[in-house]
Structure formats: structure tokens, C-alpha cells
C-alpha positions in Angstrom: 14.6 -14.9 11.7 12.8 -11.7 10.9 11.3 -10.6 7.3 11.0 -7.0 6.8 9.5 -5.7 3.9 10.1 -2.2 2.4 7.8 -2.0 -0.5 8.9 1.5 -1.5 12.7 1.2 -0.8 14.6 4.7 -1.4 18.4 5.6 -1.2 18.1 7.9 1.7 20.3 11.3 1.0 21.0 13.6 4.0 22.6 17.1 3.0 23.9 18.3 6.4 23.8 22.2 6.4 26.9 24.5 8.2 23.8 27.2 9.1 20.2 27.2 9.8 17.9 26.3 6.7 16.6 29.8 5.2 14.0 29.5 1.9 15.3 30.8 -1.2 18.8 30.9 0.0 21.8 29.6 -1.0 23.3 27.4 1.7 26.3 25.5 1.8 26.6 21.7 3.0 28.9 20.5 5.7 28.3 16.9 4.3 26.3 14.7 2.3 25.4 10.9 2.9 23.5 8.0 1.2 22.5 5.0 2.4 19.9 2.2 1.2 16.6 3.2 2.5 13.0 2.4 3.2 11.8 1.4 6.7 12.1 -2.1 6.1 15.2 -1.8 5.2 16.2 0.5 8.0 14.8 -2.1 10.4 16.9 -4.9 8.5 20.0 -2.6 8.9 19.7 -2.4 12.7 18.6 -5.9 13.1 21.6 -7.1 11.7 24.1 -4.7 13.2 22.4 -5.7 16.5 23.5 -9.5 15.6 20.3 -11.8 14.5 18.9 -13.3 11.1 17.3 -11.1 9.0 16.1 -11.2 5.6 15.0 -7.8 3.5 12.6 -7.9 1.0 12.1 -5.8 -1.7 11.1 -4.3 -5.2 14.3 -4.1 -7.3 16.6 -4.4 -10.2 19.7 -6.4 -9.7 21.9 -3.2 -9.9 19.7 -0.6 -8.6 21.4 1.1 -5.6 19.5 -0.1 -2.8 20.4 -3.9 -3.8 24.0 -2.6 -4.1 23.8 -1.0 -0.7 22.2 -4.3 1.0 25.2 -6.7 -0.8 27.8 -4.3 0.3 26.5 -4.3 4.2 26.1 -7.9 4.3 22.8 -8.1 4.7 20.6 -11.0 3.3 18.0 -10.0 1.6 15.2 -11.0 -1.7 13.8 -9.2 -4.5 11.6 -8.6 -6.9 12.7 -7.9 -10.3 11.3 -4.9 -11.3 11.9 -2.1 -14.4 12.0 1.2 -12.4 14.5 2.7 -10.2 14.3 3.0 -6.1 13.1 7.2 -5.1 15.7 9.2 -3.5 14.6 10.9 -0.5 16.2 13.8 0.6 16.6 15.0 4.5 18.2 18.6 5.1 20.2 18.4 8.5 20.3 21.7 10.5 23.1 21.4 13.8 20.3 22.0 16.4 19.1 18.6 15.2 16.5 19.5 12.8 15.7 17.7 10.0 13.7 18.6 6.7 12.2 16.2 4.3 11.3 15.7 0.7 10.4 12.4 -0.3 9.9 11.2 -3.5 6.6 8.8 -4.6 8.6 5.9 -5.3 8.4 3.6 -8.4 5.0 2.3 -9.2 4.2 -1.2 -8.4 1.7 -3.5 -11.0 -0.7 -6.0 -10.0 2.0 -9.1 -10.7 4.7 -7.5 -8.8 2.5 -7.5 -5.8 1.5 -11.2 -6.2 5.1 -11.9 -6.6 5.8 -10.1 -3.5 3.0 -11.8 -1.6 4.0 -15.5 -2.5 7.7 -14.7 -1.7 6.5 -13.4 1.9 3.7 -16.6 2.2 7.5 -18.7 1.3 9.6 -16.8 3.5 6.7 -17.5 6.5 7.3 -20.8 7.3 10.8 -19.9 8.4 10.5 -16.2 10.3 9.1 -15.5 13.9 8.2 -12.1 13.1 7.3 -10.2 9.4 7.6 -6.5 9.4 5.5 -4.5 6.9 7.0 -1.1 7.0 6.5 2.2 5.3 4.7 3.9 2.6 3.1 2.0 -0.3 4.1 3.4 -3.4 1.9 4.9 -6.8 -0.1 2.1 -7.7 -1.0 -0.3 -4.8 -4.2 -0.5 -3.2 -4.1 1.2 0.0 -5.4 -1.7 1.8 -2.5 -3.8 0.6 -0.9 -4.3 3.8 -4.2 -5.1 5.4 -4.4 -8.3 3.3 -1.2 -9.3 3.3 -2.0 -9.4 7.0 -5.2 -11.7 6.8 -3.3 -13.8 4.7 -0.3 -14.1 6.2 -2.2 -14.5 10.0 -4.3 -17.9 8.6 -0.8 -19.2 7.4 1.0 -19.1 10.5 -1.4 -20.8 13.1 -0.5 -23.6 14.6 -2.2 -26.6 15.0 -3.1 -25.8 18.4 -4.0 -22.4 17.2 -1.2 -20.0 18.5 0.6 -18.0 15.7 4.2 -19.4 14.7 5.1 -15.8 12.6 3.8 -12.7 13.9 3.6 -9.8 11.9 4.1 -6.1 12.9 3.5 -3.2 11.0 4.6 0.5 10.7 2.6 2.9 8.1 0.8 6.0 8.1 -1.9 7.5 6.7 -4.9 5.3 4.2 -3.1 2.3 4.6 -2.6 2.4 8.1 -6.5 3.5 8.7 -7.1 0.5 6.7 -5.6 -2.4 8.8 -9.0 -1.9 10.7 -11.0 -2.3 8.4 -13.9 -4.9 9.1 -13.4 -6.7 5.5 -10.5 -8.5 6.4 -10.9 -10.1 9.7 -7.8 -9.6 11.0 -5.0 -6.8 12.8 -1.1 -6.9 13.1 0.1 -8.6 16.0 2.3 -5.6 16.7 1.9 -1.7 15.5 4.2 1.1 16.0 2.6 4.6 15.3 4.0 8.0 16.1 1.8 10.3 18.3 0.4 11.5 14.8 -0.4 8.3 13.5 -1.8 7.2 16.7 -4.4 10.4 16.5 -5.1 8.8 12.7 -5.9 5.4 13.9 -8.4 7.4 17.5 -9.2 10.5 16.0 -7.8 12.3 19.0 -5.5 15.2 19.0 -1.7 14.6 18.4 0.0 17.0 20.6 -2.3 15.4 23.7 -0.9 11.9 23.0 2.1 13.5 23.4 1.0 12.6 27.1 1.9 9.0 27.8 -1.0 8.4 29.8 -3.3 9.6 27.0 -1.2 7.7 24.6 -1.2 4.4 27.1 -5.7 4.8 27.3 -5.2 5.9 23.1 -3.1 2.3 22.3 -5.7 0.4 24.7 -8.6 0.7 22.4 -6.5 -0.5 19.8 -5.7 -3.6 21.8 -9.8 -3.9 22.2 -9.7 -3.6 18.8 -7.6 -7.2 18.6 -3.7 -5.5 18.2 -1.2 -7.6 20.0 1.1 -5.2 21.3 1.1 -1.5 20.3 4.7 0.6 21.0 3.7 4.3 20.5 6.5 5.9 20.2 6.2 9.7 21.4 9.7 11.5 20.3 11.5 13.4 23.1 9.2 12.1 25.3 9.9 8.7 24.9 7.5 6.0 24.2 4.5 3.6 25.2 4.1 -0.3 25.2 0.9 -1.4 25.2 -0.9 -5.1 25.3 -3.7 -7.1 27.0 -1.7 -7.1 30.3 -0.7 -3.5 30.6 0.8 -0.7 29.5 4.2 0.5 30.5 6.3 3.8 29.9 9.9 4.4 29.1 11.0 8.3 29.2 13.7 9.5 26.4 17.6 9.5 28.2 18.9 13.3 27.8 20.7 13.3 24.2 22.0 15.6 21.9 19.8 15.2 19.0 21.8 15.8 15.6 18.9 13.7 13.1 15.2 12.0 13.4 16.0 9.6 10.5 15.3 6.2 10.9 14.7 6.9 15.3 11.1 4.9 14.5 12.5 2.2 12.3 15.2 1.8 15.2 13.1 1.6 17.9 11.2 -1.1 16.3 14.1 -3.0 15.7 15.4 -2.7 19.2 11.7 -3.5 20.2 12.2 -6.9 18.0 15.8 -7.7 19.3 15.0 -8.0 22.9 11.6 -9.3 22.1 13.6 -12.3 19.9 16.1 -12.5 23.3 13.0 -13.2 25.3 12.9 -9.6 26.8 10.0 -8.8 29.6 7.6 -6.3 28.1 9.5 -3.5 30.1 12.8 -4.6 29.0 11.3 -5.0 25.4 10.2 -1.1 25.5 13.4 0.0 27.3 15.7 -1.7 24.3 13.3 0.1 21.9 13.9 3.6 23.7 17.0 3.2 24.1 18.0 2.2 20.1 15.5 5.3 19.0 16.8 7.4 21.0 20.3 6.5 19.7 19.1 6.8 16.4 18.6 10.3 16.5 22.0 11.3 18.5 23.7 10.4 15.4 24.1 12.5 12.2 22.5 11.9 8.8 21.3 8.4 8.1 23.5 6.7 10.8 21.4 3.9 11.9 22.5 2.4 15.6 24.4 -0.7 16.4 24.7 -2.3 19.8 28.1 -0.3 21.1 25.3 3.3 20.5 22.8 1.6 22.9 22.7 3.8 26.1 20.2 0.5 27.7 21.1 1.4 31.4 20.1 4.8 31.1 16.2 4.1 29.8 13.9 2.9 32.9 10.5 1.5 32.4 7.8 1.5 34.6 3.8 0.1 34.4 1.5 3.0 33.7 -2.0 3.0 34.5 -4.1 3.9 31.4 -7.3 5.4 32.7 -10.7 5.9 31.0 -11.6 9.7 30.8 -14.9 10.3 32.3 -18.3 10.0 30.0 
């Protein structure tokens, strides 16, 4: 079983445009999709579709659209009653594959939803190998939110000989993802996924020269030194980094037609989760994550990938040597 949790759940819009995107111009829209969003949920989407248990877990009203969205795709999932509605965020689709967007802050969260959402996770523990804490917190939660959900939930799931029964992995940006480190809490995620951009939040080191998978690879290992489990950097076009205590391997993007970003992170993480649940080798583990982000974005909108997208013989991983710059 996996948990994901999308504390700011959205209905993801995508307005695909018959022209390039102009400012202050009237432009006409080929399409227009919605789906139930958040990165939780997006993970939850492709977990399913990809065949194992998962469970989302949410802020929501029994009829707000997101809920409605889960129940109609099958997928299992738990709330948390709450008054306000889910944000709507909007991507604008260009053909070349560009995508613009505007999302919205999200419905704020009180002090007693987030206890209620904690002691449905601490419930939901016992029962899930991994719990994924994804996306943006929204107006009213401490930015270090996730970061104690994570000391709490890492002393629940030891063993009694001391090895972790639930792992937790996480995907955020910004304050709360500079806040997982903080010294206060004692403890990291067992897995991260940052972009190139929120790897340079977490080092301090220039984004476009993580773009460089060797400079991502040395980048992700002083997170690992820093007591991360496993680190997949995921570098766009480029491909992507897996990183751990062992090694660090990299997997180049197949050649695609790119026709939408949306959701290509969520999917690689869930890819990254499928093979690791199938008891994938760390290369395999970053070639099923490749390969489901990089199907991601060859499909339009807020198409999310299932296993018949999955282009898995065409992504190759290899071990990569992540070396210390001189001093």
C-alpha cells in the first residue's frame, strides 16, 4: 500500500491554445480539460493506473470536485471534512509543448484540520510501505509542517529491530522543503524528489549547473550525508539522478515529443514507487521513474501515464561517479 497525501488538492484545468501564447491577446482554445489534482493525488492517479494499492488523502468536502474526481476513477482514498472548496489551477498549453501556469493558494487549513490529518496518517501507518507527502502547503500551515509529520511518522514506523516498516518520501519546494533539514526535528524523508531548482534550494548552488547530472549526482550526495535515503533528482529533458549511500546512477530522457510538463514529476515518482514496491534494482527503480516522466509529458493536458505509455526499454541507466570539486 502507499499513502499519498495532497494537502492542497486542486482541480487541475489545462486550456490547450491553437497558436503561440501572446499577452494581452485574444486566443482561442483547441481544448480544455479538468482533472482532480494536487501531487498527491497525481501520484495516487498513476499508482493506481499502474496496478497497486493506494490510498489518497486529503482536505475535502464530500461533494467538492476533487472527491468526485477520485470516486469516479476508482481510486480509494480519505478525507478530511473541511468548509472551503479545492483551488483550481490553470495550465495554458502551447503545441511546441509549452506550458504556462497560474496556480491558485488553495483553501486555508486550521490548526484541527491538521491534527486530524496527522492522526489519520499515524492510522493509515501501520498498514502502508511507503507515505508520500507531496506538494505545496496551503494559506495557513506552518511551513515546517511536513518536517514534523516526518519525525513523527519515522519514530512510529520502526521496528523492533530498528529498521523502518513505512517509509516516507517527500516532494515540495520552497520554505517547506528548506525546512525538512532543519536541526529541530531530528529526522529527514527516507526519499526526496526535487527538480534541478529545488535541488539548488536545498545546496545553494546554481540551477542551470545541476542541470549536469554529475553536478546533480555530487549535489544529491550531500544530502544523503545529510541522512536522506534515496534522493531521485529529476533534471527535465535531461533525464534524471538516483542517489543513495551506495551510489548514484543516471538515466537520460528517451527522444519524445513533448506536448505538456503537468504532472511529469508526480509521475516519475510514482514510477520510482512502482518498481521500487516490485523489488526493482536501484537502476531499474530510476529507469521506471524516467521512463513514466518522460511519458507524462508526451501526453497533452493533464493526461497522467498508465502502464501501456511506458516506453521502459528505451530508458538505460548506468552508475555515475559523483566527484568532489576541488577545495
Amino acid at each position: 500500500m502507499i499513502v499519498t497525501l495532497t494537502a492542497n488538492p486542486s482541480v487541475d484545468r489545462t486550456v490547450t491554445l491553437t497558436e503561440p501564447l501572446r499577452r494581452g491577446q485574444v486566443h482561442r482554445a483547441a481544448s480544455v480539460t479538468s482533472h482532480p489534482g494536487g501531487k498527491g493525488v497525481n501520484v495516487a492517479r498513476v499508482v493506481s493506473e499502474g496496478g497497486a494499492a493506494v490510498l489518497a488523502v486529503l482536505p475535502g468536502a464530500e461533494d467538492d470536485p476533487v472527491v468526485h474526481g477520485l470516486r469516479t476513477a476508482g481510486i480509494e482514498f480519505r478525507t478530511v471534512p473541511v468548509a472551503g472548496g479545492p483551488r483550481v489551477n490553470l495550465t495554458i498549453a502551447e503545441t511546441d509543448g509549452t506550458t504556462t501556469k497560474i496556480n491558485e493558494p488553495g483553501y486555508p487549513l486550521k490548526a484541527r484540520d491538521l491534527a486530524e490529518l496527522t492522526a489519520l496518517l499515524v492510522e493509515l501507518s501501520a498498514g502502508a510501505q511507503w507515505i508520500v507527502l507531496s506538494g505545496s502547503l496551503p494559506p495557513g500551515v506552518p511551513v515546517d509542517w511536513y518536517a514534523q509529520l516526518v519525525a513523527t511518522l519515522s519514530t512510529l514506523s520502526l521496528s523492533p529491530n530498528g529498521t523502518r516498516r513505512t517509509r516516507v518520501a517527500v516532494d515540495t519546494s520552497d520554505a517547506p522543503l528548506l525546512a525538512l533539514f532543519a536541526e529541530s526535528f531530528g529526522a529527514v524523508p527516507d526519499l526526496i524528489k526535487p527538480n534541478s531548482d529545488e535541488l539548488a534550494q536545498l545546496t545553494g548552488l546554481d540551477a542551470i549547473d545541476l542541470e549536469n547530472p554529475t553536478a546533480a549526482a555530487e549535489a544529491a550526495s550531500t544530502l544523503v550525508e545529510r541522512g536522506v535515503g534515496t534522493v531521485l533528482a529529476t533534471l527535465g529533458a535531461a533525464g534524471a539522478v538516483l542517489v543513495t549511500a551506495e551510489g548514484a546512477w543516471f538515466a537520460a530522457a528517451p527522444p519524445i515529443v513533448p506536448r505538456s510538463t503537468v504532472g511529469a514529476g508526480d509521475s516519475a515518482l510514482a514510477g520510482y514507487l512502482l518498481a521500487d514496491l516490485a523489488g526493482a534494482s536501484p537502476a531499474d527503480r530510476l529507469r521506471t521513474a524516467v521512463a513514466y516522466g518522460s511519458a507524462a509529458t508526451a501526453l497533452p493536458g493533464t493526461e497522467l501515464p498508465g502502464p501501456a505509455d511506458i516506453l521502459l526499454e528505451a530508458v538505460t541507466a548506468a552508475p555515475l561517479t559523483a566527484e568532489r570539486p576541488p577545495a
